[in-house]
DOBA-887419 format. One line per 5 residues: number of its first residue (from 1); their letters; for each residue y, x, z of N, C-alpha, C, O, CB. Coordinates in pm, 1 decimal, always signed. Each point is the difference from the previous one (the first is absolute). Glycine has a CB too. Layout:
N
NUM) A) Y,X,Z,Y,X,Z,Y,X,Z,Y,X,Z,Y,X,Z; ...
This chain:
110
1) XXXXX) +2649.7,-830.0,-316.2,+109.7,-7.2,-93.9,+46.0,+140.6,-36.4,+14.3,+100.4,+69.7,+55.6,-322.8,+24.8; -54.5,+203.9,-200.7,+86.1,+172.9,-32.4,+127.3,-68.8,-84.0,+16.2,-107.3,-58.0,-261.0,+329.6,+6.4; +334.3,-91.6,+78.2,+115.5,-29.8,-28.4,+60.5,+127.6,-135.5,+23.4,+119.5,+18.3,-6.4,-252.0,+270.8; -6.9,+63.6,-402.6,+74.6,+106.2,-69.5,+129.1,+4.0,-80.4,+24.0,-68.9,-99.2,-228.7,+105.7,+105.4; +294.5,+64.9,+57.4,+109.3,+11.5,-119.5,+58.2,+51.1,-136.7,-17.1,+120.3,-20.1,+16.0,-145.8,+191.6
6) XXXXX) +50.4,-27.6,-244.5,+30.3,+61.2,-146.8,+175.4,-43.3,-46.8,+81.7,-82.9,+40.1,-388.3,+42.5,-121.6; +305.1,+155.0,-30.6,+140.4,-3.9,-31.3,-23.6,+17.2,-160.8,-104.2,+52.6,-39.2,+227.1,+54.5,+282.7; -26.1,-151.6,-333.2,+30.2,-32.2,-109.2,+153.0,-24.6,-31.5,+70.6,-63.9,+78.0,-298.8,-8.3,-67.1; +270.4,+119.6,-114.8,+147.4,+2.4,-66.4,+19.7,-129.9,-70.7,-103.2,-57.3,-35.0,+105.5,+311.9,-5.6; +101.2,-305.8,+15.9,+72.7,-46.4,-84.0,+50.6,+73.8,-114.5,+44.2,+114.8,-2.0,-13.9,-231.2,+175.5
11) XXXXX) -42.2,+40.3,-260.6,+140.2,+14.7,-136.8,+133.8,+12.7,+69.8,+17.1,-95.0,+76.4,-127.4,-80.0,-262.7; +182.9,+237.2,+185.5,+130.0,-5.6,+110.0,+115.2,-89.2,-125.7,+93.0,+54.4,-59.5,-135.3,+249.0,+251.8; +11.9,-407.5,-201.6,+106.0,-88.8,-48.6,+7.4,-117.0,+121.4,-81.5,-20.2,+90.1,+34.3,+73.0,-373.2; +161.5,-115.8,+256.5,-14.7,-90.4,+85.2,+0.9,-147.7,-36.8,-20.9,-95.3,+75.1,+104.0,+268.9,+43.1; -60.2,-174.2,-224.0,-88.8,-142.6,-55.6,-136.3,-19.3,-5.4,-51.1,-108.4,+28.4,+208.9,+98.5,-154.9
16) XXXXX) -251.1,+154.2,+75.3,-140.9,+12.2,+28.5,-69.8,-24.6,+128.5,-114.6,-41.5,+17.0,+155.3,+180.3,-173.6; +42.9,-107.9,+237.7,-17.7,-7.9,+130.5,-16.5,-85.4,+104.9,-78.6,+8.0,+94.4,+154.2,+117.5,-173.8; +34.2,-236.4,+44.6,+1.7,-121.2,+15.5,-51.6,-127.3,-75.2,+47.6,-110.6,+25.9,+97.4,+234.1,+61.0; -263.6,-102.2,-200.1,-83.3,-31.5,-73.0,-153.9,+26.2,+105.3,-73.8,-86.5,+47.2,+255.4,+144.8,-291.9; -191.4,+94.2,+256.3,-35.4,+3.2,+80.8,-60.9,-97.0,+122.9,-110.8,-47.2,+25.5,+232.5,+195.0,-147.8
21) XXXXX) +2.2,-151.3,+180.2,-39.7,-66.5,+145.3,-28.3,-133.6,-0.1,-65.9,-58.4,+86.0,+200.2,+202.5,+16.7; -66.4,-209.2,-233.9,-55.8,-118.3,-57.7,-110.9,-79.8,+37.2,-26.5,-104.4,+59.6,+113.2,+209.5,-200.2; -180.0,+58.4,+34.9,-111.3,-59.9,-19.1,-118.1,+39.1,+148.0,-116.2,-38.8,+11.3,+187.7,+53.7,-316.6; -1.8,+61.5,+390.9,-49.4,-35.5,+132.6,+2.8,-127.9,+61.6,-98.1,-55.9,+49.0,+151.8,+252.6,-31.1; +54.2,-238.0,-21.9,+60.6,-164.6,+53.8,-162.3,-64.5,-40.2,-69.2,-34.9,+95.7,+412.3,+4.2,-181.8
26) XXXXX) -374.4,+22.7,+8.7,-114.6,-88.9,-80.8,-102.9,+34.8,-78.1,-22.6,-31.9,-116.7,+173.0,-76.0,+114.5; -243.3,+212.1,+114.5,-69.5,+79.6,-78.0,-80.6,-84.2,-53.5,+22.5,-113.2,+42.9,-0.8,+303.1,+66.7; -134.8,-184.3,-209.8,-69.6,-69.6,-59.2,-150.5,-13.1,+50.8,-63.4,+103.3,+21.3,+230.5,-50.0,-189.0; -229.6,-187.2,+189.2,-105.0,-26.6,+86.3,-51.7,+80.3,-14.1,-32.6,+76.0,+91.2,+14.4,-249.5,-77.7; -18.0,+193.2,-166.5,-117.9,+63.8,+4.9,-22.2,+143.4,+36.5,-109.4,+54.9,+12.1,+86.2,-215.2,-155.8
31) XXXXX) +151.7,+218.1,+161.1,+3.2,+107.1,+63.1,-6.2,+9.4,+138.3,-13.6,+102.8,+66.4,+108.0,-61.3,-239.6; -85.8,-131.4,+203.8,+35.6,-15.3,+153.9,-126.7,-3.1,+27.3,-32.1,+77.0,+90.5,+247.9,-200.2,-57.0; -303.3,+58.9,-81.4,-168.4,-14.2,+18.3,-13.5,+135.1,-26.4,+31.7,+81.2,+86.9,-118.8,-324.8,-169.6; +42.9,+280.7,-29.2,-16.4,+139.4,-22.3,+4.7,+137.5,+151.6,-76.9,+85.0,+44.7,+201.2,-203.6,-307.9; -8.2,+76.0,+288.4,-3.6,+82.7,+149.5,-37.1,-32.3,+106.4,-24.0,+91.8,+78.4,+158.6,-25.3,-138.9
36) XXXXX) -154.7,-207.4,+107.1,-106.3,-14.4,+86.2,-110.9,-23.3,+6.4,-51.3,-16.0,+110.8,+172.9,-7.9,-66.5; -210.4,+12.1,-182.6,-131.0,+5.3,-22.3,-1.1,+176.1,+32.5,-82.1,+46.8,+78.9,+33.4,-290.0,-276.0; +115.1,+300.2,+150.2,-23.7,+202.7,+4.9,+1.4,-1.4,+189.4,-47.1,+98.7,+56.5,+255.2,+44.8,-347.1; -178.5,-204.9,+335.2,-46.1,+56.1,+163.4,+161.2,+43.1,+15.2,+13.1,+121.1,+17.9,-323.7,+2.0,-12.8; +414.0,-185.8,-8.1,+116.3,+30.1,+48.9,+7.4,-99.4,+39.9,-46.6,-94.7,-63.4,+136.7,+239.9,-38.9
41) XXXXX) -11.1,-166.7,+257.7,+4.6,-97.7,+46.3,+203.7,-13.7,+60.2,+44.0,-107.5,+40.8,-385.9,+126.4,+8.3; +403.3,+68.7,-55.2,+86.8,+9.3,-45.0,+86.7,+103.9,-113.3,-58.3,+101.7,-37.7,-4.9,-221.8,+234.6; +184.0,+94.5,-241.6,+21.6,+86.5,-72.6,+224.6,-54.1,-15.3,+59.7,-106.4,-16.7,-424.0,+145.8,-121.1; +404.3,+93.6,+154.6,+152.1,-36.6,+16.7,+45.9,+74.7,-127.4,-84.1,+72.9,-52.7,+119.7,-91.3,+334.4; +57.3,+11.7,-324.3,+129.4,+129.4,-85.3,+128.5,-13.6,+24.7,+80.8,-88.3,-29.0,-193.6,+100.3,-164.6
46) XXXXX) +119.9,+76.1,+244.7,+186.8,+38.9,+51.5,+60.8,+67.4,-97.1,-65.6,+77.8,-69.3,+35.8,-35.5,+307.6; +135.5,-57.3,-254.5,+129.4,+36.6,-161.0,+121.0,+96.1,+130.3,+23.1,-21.1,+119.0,-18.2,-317.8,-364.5; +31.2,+412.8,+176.5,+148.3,+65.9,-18.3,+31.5,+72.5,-130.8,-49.4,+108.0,-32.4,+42.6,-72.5,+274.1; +98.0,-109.3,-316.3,+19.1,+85.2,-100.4,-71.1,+8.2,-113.9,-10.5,-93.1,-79.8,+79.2,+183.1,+234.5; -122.6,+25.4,-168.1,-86.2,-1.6,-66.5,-164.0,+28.7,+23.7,-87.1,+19.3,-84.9,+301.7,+11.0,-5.2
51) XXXXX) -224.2,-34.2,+230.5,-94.8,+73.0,+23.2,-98.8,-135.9,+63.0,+50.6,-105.0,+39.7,+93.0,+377.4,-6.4; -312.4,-240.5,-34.5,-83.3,-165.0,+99.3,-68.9,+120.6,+104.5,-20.6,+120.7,+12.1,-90.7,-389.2,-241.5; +96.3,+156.8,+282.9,-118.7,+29.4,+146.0,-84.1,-124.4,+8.5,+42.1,-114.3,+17.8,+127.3,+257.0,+152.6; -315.5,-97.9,-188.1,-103.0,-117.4,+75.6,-22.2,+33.0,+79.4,+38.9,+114.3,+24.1,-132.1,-194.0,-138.5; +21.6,+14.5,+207.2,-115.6,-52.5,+110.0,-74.3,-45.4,-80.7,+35.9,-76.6,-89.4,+66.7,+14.8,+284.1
56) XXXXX) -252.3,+113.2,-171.0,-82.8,-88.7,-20.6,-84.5,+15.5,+131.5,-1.4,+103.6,+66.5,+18.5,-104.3,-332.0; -94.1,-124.4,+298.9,-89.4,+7.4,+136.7,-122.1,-58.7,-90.6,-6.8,-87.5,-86.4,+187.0,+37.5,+339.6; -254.8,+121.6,-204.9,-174.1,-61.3,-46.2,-103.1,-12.3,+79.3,-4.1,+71.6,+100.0,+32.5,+20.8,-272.7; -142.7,-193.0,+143.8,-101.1,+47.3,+58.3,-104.4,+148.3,-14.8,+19.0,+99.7,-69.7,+30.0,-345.5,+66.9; -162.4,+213.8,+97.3,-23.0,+166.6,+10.4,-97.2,+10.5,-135.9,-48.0,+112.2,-16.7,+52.1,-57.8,+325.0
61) XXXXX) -35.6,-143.7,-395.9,-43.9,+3.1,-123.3,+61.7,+12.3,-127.8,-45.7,-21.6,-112.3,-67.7,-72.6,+235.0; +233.6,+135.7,-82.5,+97.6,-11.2,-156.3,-29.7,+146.3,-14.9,-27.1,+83.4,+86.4,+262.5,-279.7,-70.9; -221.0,+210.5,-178.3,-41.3,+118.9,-75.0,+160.4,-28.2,-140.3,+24.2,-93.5,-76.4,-404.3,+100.6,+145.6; +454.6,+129.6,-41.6,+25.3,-15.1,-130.9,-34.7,-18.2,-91.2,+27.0,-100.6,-65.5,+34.9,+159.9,+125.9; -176.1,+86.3,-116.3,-25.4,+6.7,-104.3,-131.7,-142.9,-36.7,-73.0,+5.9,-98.9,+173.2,+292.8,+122.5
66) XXXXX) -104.5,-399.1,+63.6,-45.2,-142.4,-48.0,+111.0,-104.1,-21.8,+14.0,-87.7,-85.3,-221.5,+130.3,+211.2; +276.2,-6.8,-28.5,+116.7,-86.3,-57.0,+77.5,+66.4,-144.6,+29.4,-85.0,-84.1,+12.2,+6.5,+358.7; -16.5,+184.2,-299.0,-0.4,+34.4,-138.1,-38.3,-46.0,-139.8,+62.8,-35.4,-99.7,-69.0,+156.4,+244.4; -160.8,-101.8,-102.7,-113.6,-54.4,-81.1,-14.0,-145.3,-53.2,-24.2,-41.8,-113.2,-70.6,+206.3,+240.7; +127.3,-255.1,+40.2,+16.6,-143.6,-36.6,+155.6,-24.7,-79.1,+24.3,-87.0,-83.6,-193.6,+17.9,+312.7
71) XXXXX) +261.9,+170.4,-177.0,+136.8,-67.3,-86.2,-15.3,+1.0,-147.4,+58.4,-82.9,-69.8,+101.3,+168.3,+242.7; -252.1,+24.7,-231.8,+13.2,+65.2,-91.0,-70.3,-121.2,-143.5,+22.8,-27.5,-117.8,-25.8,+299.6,+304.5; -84.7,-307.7,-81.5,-104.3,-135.3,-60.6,+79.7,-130.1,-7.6,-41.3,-99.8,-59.1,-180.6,+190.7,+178.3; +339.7,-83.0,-54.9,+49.6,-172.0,-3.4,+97.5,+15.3,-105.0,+69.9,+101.0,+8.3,-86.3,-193.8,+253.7; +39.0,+5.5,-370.7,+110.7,-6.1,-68.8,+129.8,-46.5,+47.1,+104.0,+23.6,-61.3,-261.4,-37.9,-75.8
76) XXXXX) +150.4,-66.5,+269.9,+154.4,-79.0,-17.3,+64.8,+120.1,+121.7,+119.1,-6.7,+30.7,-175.1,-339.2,-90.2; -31.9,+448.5,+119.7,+14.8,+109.7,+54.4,+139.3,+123.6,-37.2,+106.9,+37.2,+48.4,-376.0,-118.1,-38.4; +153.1,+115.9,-162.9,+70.0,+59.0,-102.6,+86.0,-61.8,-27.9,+102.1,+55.7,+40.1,-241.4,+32.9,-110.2; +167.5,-210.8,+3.3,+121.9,-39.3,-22.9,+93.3,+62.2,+93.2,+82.8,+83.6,-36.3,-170.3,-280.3,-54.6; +70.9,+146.1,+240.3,+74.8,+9.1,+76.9,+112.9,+178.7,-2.7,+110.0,+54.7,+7.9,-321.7,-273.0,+111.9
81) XXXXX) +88.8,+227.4,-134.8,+30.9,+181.4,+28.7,+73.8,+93.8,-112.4,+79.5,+92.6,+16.0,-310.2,-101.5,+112.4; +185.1,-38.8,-228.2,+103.8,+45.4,-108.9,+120.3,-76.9,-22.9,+73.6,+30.3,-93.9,-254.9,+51.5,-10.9; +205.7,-169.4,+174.6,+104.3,-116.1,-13.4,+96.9,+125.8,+105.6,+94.5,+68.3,-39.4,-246.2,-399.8,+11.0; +99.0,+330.6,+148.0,+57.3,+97.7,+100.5,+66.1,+175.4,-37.7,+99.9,+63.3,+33.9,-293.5,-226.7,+102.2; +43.6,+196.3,-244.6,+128.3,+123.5,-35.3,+92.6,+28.2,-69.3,+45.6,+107.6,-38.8,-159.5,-48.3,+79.8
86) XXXXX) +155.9,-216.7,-63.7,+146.2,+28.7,-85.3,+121.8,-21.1,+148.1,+114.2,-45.4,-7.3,-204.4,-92.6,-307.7; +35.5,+175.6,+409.5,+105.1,+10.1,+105.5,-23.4,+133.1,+96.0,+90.6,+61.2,+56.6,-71.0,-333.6,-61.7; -155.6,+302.6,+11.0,-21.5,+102.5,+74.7,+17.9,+139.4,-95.8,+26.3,+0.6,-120.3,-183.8,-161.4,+282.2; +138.3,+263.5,-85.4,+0.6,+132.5,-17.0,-45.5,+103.4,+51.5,+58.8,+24.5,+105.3,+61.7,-104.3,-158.7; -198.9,+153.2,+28.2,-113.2,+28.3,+111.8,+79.9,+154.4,+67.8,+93.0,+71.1,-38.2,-369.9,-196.3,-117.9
91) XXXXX) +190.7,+126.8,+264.1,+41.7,+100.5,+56.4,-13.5,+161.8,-66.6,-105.4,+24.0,-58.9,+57.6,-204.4,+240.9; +158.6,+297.9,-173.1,-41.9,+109.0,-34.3,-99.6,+54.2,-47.5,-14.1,+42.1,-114.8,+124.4,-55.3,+218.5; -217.8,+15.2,+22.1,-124.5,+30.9,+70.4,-125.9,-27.0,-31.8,-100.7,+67.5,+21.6,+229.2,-83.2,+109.7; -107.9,-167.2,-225.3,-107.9,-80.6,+2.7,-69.7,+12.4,-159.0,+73.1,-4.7,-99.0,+47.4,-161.1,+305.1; -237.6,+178.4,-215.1,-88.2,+21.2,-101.8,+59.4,-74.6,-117.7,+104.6,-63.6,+12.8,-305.1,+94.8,+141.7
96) XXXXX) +114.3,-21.8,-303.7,+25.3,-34.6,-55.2,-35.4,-204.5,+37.5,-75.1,-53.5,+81.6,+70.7,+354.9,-208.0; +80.5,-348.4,+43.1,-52.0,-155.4,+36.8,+29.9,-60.9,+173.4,-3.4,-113.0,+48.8,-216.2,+177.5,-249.6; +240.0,+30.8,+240.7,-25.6,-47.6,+149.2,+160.0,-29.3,+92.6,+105.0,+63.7,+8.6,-366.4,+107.3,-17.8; +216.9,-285.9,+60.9,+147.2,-81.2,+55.0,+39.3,+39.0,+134.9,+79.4,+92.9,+14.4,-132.8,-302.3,-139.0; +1.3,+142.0,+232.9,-7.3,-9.6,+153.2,-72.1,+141.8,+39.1,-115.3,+40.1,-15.7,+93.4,-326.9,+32.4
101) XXXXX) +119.4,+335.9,+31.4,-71.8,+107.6,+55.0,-21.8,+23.5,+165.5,+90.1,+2.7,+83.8,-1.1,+84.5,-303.6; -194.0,-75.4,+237.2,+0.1,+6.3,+194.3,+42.2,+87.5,+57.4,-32.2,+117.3,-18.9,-129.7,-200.9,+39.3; +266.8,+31.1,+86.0,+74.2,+88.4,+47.0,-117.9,+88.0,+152.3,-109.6,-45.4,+32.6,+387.7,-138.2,-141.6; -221.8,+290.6,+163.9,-83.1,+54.5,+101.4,+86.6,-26.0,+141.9,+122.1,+8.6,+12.7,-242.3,+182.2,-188.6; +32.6,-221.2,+266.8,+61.3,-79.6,+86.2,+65.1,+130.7,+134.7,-88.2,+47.3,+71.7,-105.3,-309.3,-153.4
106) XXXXX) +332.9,+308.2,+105.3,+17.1,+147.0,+49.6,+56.2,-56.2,+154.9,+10.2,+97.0,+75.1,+61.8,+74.0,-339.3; -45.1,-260.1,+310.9,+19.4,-52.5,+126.7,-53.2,-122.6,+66.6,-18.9,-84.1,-87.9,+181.9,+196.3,+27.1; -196.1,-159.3,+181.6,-19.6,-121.5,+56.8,+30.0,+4.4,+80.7,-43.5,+103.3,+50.8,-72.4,-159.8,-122.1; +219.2,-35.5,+185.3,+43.7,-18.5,+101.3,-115.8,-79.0,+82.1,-43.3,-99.3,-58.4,+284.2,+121.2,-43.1; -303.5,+11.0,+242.4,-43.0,-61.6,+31.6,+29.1,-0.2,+149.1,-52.7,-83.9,+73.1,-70.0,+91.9,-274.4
């Protein structure tokens, strides 16, 4: 299993926001497939404010840049995703086009 984290902004309104979390409540199958056909076998997002945090956990065969490739090919995908950046906002840092950015992992308690 590997484990990875990422962070992403909000629109800092708070009606957007709570639209938002909405459409977490009930994400859409086919998205939901979408991420566990890609070799994620879990996947969380935590809110404050304006700011997210995932988890994602995968198997030892997940590949972004395939899971990319396959999102890029599905239409109800895209839908999804441009539906989403009328709430997100990408980070400073993050390329052109580019959402979720992986965070680097600087402590572990063990």
């Amino acid at each position: 299993m590997q484990k990875y984290c990422l962070a992403l902004d909000l629109n800092n309104h708070p009606d957007l926001i709570a639209e938002y979390i909405e459409y977490h409540k009930n994400v859409w199958p086919e998205i939901q497939k979408s991420i566990k056909d890609s070799g994620i076998t879990n996947l969380e997002i935590y809110n404050i404010g304006d700011r997210l945090f995932m988890i994602m956990e995968t198997n030892a065969d997940f590949s972004f840049a395939e899971k990319a490739k396959r999102d890029a090919e599905n239409p109800k995908v895209q839908e999804w995703e441009n539906l989403m950046w009328k709430f997100q906002k990408a980070l400073p840092q993050a390329q052109s086009g580019e959402k979720w950015i992986l965070m680097d992992k600087i402590f572990e308690l063990k």
